[in-house]
Steps between C-alpha positions, in 0.01 A plus 500: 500500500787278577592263207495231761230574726277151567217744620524760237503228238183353667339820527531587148397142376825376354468247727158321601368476895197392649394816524164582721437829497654856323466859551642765292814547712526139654471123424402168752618207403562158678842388605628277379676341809186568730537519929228446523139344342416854371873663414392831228793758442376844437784709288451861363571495122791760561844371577563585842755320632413458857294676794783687570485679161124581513464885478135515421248463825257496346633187252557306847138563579354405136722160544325434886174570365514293200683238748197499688246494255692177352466345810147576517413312148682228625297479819768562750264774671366274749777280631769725413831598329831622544633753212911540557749696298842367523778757418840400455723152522487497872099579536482183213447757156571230240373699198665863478158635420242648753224188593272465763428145592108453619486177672171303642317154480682402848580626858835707463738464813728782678737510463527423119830339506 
């Protein structure tokens, strides 16, 4: 773990989030600068830097799934969500540490922006 990961420190508890909902390899929590009226990241409690340095499938698939299921207890099923995974400064990555963003409670537009 980086000393000066955000997420890392978040995942581990050092610092406090709104967290909704934890699994033994992940953590949901709500943004704090939300995009919308329901804004939850979903980050795997291993530093990964970005998408790009994933080398576990089956990691990508835990994080959907548990993506998924978060938007589900939030009650997103119906209406709808968008989950993205920005990787990189150009695709918008502001946190060097792999996060999904699962984003509901409004109609989402295309192109994003």
């Amino acid at each position: 773990m980086p000393d000066n990961c955000l997420f890392c420190k978040i995942a581990s508890g050092q610092i406090p989030s709104n967290k909704v909902a934890e699994t033994e390899t992940a953590i949901a929590f709500r943004d704090i600068d939300p995009k919308a009226p329901t804004h939850v990241l979903v980050i795997p409690r291993e530093h990964i830097a970005s998408l790009a340095d994933v080398s576990d499938a089956a990691l990508l698939g835990e994080l959907l799934s548990f993506a998924a299921s978060v938007a589900r207890a939030e009650g997103l099923d119906e209406p709808g969500y968008r989950v993205v995974i920005n990787n990189g400064r150009d695709g918008g990555q502001t946190v060097a540490h792999l996060h999904l963003h699962v984003l509901g409670g409004r109609h989402m537009t295309w192109p994003p922006g």
